[in-house]
N, CA, C and O atoms as a DFTB+ gen file, in Angstrom:
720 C
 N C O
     1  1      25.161       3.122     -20.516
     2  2      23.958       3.909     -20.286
     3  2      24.228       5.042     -19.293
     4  3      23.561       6.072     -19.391
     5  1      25.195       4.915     -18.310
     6  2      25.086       5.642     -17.252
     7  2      26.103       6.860     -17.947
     8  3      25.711       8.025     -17.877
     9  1      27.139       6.616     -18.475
    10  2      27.670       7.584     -19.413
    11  2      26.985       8.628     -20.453
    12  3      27.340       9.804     -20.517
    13  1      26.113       8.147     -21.141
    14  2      25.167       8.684     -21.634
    15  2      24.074       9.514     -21.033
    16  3      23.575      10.452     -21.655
    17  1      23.705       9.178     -19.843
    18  2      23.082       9.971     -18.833
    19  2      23.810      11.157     -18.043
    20  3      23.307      12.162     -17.540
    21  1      24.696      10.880     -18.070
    22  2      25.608      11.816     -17.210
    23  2      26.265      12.654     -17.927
    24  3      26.928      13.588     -17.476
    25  1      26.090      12.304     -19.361
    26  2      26.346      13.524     -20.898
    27  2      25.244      14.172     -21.070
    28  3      25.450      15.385     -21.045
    29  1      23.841      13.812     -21.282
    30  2      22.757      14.041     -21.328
    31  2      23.132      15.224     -19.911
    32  3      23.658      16.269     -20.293
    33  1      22.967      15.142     -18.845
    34  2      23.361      16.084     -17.563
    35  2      24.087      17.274     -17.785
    36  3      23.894      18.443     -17.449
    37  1      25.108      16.610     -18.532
    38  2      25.766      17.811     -18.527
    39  2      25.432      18.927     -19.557
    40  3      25.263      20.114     -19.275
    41  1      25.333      18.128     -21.324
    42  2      24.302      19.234     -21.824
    43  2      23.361      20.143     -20.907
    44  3      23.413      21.364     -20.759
    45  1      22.505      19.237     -20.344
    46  2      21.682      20.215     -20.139
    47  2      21.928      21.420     -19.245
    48  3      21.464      22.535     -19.480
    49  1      22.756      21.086     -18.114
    50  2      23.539      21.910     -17.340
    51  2      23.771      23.051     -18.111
    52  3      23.190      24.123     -17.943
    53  1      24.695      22.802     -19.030
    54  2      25.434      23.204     -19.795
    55  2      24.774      24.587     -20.629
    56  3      25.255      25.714     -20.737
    57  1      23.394      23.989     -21.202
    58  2      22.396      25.032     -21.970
    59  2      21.785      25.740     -20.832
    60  3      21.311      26.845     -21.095
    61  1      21.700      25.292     -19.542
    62  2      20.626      26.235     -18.824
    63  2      21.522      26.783     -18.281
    64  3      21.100      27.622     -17.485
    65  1      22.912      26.697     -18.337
    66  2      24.025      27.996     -17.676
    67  2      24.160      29.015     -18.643
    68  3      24.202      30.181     -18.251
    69  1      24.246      28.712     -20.039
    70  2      24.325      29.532     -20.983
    71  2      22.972      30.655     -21.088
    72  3      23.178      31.830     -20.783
    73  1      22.048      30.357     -21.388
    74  2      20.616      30.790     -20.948
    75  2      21.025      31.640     -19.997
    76  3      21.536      32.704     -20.349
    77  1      20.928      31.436     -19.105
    78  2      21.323      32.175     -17.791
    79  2      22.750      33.456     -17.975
    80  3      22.756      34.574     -17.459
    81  1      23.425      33.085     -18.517
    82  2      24.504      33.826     -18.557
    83  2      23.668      35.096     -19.590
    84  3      23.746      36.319     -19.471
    85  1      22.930      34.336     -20.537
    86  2      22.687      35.449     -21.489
    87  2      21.200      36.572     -20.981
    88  3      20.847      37.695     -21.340
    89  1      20.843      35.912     -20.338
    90  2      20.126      36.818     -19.941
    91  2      20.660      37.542     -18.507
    92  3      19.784      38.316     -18.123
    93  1      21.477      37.535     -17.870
    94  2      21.831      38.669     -16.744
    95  2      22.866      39.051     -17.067
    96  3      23.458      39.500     -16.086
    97  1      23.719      39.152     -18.408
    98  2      24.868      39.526     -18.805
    99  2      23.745      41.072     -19.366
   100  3      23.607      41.956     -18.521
   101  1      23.317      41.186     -20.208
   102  2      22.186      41.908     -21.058
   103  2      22.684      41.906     -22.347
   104  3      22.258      42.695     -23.191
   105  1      23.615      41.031     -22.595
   106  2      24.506      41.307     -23.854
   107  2      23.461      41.096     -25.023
   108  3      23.328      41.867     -25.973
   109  1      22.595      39.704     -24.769
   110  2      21.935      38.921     -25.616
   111  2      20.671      39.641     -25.285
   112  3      20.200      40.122     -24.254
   113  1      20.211      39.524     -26.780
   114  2      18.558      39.737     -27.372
   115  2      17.666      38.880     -26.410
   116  3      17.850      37.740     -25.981
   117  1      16.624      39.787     -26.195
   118  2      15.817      38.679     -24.832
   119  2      14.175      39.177     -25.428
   120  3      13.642      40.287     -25.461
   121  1      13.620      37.608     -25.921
   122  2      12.127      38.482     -26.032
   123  2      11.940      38.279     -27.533
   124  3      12.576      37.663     -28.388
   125  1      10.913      38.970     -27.538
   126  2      10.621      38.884     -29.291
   127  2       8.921      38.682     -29.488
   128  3       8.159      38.378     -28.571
   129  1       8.640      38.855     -30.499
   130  2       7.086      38.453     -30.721
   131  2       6.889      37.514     -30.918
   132  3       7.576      36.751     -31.598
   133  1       5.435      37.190     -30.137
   134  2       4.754      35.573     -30.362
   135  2       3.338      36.095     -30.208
   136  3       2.793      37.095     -29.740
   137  1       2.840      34.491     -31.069
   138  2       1.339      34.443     -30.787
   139  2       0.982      33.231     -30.092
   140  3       1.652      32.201     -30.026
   141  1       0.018      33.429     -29.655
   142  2      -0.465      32.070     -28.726
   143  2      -1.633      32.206     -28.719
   144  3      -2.223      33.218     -29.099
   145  1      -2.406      30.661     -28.051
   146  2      -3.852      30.567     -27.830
   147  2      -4.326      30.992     -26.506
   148  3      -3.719      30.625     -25.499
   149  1      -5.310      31.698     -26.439
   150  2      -5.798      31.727     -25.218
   151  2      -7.141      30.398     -24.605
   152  3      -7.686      29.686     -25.449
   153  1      -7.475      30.270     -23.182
   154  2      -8.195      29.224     -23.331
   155  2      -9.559      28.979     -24.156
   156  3      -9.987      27.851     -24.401
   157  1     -10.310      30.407     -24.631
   158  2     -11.265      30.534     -25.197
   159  2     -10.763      29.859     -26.473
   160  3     -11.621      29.202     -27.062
   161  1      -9.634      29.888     -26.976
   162  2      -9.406      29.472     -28.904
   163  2      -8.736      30.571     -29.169
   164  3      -7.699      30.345     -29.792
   165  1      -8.962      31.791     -28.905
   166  2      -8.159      33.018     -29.790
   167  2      -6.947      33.116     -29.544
   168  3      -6.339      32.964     -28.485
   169  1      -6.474      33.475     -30.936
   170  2      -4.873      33.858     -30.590
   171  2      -4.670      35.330     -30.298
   172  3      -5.197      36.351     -30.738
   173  1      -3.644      35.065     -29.328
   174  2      -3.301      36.173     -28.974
   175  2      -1.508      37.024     -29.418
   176  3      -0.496      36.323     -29.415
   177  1      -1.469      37.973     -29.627
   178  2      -0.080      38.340     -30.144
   179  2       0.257      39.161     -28.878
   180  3      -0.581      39.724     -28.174
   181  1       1.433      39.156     -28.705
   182  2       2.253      40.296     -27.886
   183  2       1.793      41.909     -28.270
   184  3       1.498      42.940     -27.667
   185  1       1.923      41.463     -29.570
   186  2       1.294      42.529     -30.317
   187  2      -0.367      43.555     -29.528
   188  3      -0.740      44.727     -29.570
   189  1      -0.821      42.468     -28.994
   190  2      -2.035      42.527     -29.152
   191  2      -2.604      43.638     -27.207
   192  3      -3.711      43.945     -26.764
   193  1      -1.165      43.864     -26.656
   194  2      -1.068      44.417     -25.267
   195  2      -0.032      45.764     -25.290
   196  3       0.507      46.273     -24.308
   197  1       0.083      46.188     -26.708
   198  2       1.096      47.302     -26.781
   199  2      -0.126      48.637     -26.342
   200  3      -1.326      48.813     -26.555
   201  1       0.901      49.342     -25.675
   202  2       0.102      50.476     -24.624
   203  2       0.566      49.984     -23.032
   204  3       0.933      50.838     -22.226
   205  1       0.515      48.590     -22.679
   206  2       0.781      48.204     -21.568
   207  2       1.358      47.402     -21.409
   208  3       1.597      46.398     -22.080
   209  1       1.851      47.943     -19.928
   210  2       3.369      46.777     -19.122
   211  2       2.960      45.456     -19.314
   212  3       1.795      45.081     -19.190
   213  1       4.296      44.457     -19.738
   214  2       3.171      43.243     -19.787
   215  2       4.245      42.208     -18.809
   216  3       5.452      42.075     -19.011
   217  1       3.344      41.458     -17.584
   218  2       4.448      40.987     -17.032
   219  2       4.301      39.573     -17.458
   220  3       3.169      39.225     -17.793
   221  1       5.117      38.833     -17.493
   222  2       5.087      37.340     -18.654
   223  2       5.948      36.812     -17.938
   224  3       6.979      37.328     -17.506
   225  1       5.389      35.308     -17.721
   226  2       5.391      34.491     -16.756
   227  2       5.512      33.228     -17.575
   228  3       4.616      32.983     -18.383
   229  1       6.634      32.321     -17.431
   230  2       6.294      30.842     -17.796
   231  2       6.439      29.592     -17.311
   232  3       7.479      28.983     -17.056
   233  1       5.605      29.345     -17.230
   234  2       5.230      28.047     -15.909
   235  2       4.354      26.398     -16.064
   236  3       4.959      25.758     -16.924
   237  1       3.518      25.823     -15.669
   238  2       3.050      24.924     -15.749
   239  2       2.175      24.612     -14.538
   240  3       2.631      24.202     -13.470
   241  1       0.873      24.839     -14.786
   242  2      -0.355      24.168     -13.982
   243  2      -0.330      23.335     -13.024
   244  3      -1.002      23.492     -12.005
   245  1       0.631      22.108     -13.272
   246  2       1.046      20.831     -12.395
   247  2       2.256      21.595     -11.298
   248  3       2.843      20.956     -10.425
   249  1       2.432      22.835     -11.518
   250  2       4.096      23.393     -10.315
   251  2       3.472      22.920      -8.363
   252  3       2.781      23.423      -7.477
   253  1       3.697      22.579      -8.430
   254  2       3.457      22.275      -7.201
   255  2       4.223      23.403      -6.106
   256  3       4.056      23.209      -4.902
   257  1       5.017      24.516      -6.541
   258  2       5.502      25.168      -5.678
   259  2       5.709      26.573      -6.216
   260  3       4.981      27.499      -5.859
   261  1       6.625      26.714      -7.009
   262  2       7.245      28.073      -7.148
   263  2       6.427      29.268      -8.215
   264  3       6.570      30.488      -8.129
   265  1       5.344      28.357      -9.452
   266  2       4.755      28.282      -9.788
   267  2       3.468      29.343      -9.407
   268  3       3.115      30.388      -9.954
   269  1       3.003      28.713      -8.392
   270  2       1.339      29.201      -7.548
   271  2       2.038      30.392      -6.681
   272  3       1.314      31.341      -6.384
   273  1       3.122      30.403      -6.343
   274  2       3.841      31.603      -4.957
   275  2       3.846      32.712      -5.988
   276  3       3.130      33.685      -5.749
   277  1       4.699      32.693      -7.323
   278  2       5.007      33.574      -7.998
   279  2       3.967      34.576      -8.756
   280  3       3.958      35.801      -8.875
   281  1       2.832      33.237      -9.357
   282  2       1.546      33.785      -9.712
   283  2       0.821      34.688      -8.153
   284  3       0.572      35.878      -7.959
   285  1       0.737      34.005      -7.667
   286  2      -0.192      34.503      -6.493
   287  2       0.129      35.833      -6.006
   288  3      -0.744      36.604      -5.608
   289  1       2.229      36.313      -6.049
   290  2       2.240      37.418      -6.065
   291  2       2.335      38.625      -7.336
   292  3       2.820      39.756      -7.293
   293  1       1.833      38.070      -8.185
   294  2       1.863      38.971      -9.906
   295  2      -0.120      39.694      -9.520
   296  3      -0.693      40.753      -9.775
   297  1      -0.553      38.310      -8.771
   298  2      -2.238      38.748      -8.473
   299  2      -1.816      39.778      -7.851
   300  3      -1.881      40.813      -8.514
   301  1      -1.371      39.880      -6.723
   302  2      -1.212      40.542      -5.343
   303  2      -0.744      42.206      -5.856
   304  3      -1.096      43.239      -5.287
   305  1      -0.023      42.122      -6.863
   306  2       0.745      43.165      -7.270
   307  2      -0.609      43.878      -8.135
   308  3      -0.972      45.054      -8.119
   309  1      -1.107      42.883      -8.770
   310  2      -2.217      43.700      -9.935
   311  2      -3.314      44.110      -8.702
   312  3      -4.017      45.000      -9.179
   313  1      -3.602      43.917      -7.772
   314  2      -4.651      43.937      -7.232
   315  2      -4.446      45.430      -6.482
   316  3      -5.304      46.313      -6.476
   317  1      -2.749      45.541      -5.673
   318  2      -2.415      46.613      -5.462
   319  2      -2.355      48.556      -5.983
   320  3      -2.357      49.697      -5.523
   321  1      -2.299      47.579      -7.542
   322  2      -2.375      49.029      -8.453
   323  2      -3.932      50.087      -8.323
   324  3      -4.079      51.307      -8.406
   325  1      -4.624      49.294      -8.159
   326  2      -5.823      49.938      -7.752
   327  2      -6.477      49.842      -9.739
   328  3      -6.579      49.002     -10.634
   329  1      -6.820      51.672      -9.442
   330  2      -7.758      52.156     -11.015
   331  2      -6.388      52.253     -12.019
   332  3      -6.506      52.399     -13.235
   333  1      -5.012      52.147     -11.306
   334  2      -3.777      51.943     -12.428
   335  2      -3.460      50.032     -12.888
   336  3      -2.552      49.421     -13.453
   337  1      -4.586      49.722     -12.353
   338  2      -4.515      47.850     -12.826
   339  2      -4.579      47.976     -14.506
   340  3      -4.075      47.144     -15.260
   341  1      -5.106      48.856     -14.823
   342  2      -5.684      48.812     -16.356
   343  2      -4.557      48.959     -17.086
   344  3      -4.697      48.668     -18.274
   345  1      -3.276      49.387     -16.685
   346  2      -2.230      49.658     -17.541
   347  2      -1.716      48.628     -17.454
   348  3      -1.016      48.623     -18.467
   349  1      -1.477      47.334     -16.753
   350  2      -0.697      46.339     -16.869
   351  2      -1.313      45.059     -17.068
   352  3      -2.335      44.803     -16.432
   353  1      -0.831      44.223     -17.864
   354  2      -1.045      42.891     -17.926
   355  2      -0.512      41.834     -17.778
   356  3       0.519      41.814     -18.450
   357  1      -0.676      40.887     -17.220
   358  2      -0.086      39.271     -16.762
   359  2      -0.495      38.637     -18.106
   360  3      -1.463      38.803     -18.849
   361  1       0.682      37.788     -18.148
   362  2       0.749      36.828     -19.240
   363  2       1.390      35.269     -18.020
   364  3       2.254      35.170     -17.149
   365  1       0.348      34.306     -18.652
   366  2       1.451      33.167     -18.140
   367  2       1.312      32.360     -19.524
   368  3       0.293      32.271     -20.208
   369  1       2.522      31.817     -19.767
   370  2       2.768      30.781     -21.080
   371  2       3.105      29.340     -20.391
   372  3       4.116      29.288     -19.691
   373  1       2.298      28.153     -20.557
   374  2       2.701      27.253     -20.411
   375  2       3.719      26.590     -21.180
   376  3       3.855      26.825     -22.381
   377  1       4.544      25.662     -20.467
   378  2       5.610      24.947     -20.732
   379  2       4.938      23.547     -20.412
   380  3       5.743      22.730     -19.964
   381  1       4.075      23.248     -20.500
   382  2       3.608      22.000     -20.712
   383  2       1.755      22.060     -21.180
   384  3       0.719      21.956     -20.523
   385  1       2.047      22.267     -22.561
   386  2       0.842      22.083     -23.684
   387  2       0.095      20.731     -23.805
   388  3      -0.964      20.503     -24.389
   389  1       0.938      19.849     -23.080
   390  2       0.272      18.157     -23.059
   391  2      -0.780      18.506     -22.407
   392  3      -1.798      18.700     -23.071
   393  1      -0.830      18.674     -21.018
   394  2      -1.126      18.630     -19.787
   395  2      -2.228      19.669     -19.596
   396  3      -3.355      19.520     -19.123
   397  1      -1.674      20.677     -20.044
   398  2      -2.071      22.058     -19.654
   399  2      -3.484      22.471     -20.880
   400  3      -3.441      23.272     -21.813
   401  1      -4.467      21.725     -20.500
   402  2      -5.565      22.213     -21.858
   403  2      -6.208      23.095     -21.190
   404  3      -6.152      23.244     -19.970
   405  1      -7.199      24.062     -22.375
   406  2      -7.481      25.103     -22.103
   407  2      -8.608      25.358     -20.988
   408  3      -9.124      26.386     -20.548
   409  1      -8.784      23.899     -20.699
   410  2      -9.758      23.800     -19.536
   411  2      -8.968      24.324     -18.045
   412  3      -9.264      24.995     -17.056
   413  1      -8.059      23.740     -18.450
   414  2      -6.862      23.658     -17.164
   415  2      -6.544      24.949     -16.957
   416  3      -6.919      25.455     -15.900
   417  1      -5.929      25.602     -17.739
   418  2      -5.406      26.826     -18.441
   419  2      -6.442      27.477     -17.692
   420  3      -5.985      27.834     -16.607
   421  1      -8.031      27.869     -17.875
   422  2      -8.701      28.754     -17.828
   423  2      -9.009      29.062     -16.067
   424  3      -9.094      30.156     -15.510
   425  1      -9.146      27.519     -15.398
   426  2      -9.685      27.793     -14.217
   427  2      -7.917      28.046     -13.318
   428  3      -8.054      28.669     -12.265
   429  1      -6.476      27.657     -13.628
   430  2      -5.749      27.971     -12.998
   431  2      -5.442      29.479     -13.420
   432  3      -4.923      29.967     -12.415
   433  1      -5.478      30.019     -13.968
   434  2      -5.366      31.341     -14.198
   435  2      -6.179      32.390     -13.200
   436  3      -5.826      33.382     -12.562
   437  1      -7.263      31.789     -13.349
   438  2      -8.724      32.045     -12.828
   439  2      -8.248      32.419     -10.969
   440  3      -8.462      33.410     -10.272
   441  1      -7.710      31.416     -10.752
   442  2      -7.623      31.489      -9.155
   443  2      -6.368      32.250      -8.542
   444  3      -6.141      32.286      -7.333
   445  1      -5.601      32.836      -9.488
   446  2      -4.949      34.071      -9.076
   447  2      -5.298      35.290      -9.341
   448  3      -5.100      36.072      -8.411
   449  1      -5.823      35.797     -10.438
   450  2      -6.023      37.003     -10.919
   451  2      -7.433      36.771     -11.837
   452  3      -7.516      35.685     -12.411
   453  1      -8.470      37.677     -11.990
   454  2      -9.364      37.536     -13.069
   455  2      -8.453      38.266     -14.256
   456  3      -8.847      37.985     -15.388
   457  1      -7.632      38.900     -14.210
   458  2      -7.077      39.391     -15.703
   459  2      -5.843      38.832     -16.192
   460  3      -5.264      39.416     -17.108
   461  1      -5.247      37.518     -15.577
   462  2      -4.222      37.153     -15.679
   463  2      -4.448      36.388     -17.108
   464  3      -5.485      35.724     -17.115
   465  1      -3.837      36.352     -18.083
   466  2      -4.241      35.483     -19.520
   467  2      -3.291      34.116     -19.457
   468  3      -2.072      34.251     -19.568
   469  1      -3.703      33.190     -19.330
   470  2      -3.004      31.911     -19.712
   471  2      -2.642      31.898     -21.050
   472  3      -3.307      32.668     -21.743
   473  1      -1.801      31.266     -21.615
   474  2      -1.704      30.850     -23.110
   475  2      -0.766      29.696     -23.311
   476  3       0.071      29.256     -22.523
   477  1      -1.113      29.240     -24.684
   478  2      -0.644      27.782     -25.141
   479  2      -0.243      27.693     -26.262
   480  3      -0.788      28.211     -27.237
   481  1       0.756      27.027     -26.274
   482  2       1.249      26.763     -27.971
   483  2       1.523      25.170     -27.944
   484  3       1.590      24.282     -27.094
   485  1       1.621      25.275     -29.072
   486  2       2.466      23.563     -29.096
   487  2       4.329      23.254     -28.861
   488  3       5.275      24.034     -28.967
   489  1       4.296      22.273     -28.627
   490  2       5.813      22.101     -27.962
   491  2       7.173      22.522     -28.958
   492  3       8.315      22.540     -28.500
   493  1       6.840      22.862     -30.423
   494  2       8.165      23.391     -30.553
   495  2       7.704      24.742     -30.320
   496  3       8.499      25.388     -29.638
   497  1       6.716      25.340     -30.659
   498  2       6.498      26.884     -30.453
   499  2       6.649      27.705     -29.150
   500  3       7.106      28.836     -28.987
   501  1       6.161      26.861     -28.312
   502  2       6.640      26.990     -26.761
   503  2       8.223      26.963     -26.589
   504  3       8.863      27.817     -25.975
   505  1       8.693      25.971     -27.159
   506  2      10.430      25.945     -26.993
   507  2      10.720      27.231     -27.594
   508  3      11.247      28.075     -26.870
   509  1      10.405      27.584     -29.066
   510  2      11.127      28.921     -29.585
   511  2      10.829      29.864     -28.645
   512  3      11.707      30.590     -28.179
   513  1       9.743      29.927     -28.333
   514  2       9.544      31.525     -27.400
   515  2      10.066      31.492     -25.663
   516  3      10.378      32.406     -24.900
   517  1       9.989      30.017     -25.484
   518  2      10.853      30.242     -24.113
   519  2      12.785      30.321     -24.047
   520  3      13.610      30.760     -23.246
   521  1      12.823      29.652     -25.323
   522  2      13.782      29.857     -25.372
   523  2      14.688      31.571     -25.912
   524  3      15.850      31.784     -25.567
   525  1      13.928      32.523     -26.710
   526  2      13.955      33.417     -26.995
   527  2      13.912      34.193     -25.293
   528  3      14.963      34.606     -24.804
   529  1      12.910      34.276     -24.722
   530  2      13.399      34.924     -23.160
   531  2      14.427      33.925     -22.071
   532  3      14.484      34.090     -20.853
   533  1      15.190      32.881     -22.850
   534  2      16.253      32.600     -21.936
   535  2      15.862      32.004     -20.964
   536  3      16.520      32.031     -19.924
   537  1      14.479      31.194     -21.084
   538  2      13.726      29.704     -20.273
   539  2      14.292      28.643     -20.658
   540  3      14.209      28.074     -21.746
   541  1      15.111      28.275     -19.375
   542  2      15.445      26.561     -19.415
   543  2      13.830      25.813     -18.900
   544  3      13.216      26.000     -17.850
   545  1      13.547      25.113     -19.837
   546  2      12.946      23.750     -18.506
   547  2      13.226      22.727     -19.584
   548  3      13.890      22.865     -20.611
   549  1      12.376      21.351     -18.988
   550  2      12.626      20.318     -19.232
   551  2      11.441      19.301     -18.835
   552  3      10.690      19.498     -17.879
   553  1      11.383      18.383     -19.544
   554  2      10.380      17.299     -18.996
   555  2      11.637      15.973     -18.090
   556  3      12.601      15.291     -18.438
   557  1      10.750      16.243     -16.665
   558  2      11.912      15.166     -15.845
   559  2      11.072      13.867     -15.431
   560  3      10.432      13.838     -14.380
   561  1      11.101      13.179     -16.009
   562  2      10.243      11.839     -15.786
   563  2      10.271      11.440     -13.819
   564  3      11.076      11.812     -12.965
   565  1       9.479      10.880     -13.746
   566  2       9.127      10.577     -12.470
   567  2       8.726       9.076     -11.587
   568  3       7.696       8.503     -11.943
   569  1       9.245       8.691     -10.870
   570  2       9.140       6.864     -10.932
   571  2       7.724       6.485     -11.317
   572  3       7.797       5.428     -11.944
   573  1       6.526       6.871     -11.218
   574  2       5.279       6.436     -11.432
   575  2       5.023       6.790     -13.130
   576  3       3.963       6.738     -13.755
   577  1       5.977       7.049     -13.467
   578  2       5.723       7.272     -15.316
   579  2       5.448       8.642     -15.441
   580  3       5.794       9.186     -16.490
   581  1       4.894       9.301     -14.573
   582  2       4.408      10.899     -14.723
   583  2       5.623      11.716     -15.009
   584  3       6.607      11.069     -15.367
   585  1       5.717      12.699     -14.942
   586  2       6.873      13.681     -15.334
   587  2       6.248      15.024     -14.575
   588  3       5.073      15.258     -14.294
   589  1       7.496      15.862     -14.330
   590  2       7.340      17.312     -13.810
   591  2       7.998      18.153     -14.642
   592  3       8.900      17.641     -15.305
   593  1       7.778      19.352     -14.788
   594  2       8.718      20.377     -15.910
   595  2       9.956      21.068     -14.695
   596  3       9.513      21.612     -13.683
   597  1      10.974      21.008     -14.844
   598  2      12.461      21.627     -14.135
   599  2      12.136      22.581     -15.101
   600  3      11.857      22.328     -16.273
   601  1      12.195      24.074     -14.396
   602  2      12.062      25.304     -15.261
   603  2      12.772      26.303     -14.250
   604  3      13.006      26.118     -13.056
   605  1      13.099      27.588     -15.167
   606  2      13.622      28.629     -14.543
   607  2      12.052      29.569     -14.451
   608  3      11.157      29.676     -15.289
   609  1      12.166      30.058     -13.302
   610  2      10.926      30.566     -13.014
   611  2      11.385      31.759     -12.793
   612  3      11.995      31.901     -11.733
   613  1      11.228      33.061     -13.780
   614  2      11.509      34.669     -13.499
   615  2      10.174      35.297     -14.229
   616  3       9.639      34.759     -15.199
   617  1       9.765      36.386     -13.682
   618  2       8.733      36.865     -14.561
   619  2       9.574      38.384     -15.072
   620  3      10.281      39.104     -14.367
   621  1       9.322      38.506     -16.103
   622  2      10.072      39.252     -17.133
   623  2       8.948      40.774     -17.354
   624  3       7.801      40.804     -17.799
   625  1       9.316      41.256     -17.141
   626  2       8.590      43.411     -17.365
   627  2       9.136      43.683     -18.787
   628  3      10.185      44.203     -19.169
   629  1       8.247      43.242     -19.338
   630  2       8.288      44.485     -20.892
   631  2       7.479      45.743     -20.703
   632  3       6.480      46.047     -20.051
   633  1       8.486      46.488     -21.709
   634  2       7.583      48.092     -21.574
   635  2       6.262      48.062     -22.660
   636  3       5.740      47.111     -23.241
   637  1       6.053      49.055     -22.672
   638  2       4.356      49.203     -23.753
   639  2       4.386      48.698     -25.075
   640  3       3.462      48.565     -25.879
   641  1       5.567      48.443     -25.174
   642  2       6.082      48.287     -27.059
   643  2       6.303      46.569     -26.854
   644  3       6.498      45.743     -27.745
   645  1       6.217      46.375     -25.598
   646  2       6.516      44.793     -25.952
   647  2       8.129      44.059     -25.445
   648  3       8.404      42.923     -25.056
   649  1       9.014      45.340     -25.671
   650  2       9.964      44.803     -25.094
   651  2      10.638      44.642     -23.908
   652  3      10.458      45.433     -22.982
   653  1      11.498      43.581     -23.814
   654  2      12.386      43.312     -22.571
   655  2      12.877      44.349     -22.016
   656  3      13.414      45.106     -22.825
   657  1      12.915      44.813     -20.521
   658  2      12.884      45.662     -19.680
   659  2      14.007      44.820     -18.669
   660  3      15.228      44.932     -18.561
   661  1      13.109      44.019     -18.053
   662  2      14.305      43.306     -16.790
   663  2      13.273      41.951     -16.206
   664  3      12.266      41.650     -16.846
   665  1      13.595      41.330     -15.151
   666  2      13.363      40.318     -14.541
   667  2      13.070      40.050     -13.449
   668  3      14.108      39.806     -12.834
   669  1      11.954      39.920     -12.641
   670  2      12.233      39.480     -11.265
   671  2      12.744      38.079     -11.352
   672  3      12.563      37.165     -12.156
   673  1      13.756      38.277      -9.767
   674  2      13.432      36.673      -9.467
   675  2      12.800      36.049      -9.153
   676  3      11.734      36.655      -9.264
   677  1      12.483      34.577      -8.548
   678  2      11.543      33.654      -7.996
   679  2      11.505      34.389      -6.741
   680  3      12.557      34.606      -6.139
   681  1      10.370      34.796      -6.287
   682  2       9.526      34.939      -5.067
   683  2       9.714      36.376      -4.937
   684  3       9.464      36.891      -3.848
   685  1      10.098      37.045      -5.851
   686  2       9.993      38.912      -5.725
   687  2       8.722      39.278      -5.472
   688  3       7.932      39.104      -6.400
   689  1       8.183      39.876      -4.169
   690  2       7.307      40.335      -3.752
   691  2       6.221      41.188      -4.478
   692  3       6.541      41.721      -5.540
   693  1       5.092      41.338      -4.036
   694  2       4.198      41.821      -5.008
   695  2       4.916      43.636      -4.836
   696  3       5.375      44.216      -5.820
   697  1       4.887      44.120      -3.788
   698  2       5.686      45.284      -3.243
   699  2       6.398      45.775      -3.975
   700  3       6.386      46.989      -4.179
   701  1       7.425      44.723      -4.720
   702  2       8.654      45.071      -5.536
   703  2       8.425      45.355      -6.454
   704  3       8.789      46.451      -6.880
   705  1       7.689      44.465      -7.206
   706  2       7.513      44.506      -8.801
   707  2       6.460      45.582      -8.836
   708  3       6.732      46.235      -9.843
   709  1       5.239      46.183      -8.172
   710  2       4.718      47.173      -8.050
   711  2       5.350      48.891      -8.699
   712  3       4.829      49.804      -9.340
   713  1       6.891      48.611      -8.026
   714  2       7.502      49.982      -7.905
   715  2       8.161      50.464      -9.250
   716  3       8.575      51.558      -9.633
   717  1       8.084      49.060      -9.882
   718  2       8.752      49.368     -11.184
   719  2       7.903      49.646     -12.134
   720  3       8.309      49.920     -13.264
């Protein structure tokens, strides 16, 4: 068993180095179109924000840390733009669709930004599109039976057309991402 676990490890290692390599190399395709639900029911397309920057975020409701810092500064940044807020939009995509219902979805969104859009898919559709922007996570079980999602947390700048632009890292200031 413990062999098997420690293979299991290393895969995964293994895929979230690759991931990683492919997205700060720029070699690899990053991005792509999706649709998703918003908490009201409607789907929403990528499609559906062309004209504006869209900054896209993927995370999980339950983050207890890096999560709420990162959102809180995507608010901070939209709030900064002033009467130029209208050109940009926040996207966050959950990585945990169990958990994350649109109830959840609506009021955590809610408490960073009023224009920030949550959205949801189901768990392979979520995998294709996080995996398409080069998102590792994972469901990591937890001694009380619960589980937490291990995720790479970058929020990603597409231009007006939708596409991949570049990346902040975890905890890039509202300041920063502003200038771009």
């Amino acid at each position: 068993f413990l062999y098997l676990r420690e293979s299991e490890d290393d895969n995964r290692r293994q895929g979230a180095a690759r991931l990683m390599s492919e997205l700060m190399s720029g070699k690899a395709a990053v991005g792509g179109p999706f649709t998703l639900t918003d908490p009201a029911g409607a789907a929403r397309s990528l499609a559906d924000f062309r004209g504006k920057i869209v900054l896209l975020y993927f995370g999980y409701a339950g983050c207890p840390d890096i999560c709420p810092t990162d959102l809180s500064r995507i608010g901070a940044m939209l709030n900064s733009l002033g009467a130029e807020e209208s050109f940009v939009q926040a996207l966050f995509v959950t990585l945990d669709p169990e958990r994350d219902t649109p109830g959840v979805l609506r009021e955590y969104a809610a408490a960073f930004h009023p224009r920030l859009i949550a959205l949801r898919g189901g768990e392979s559709e979520t995998r294709r599109i996080a995996t398409s922007y080069k998102v590792f996570y994972e469901k990591v079980p937890r001694p009380d039976g619960g589980y937490f999602i291990d995720h790479a947390a970058f929020t990603f700048l597409l231009d007006r057309e939708g596409r991949y632009v570049a990346f902040f890292p975890p905890g890039t200031h509202a300041d920063r991402m502003a200038v771009m």
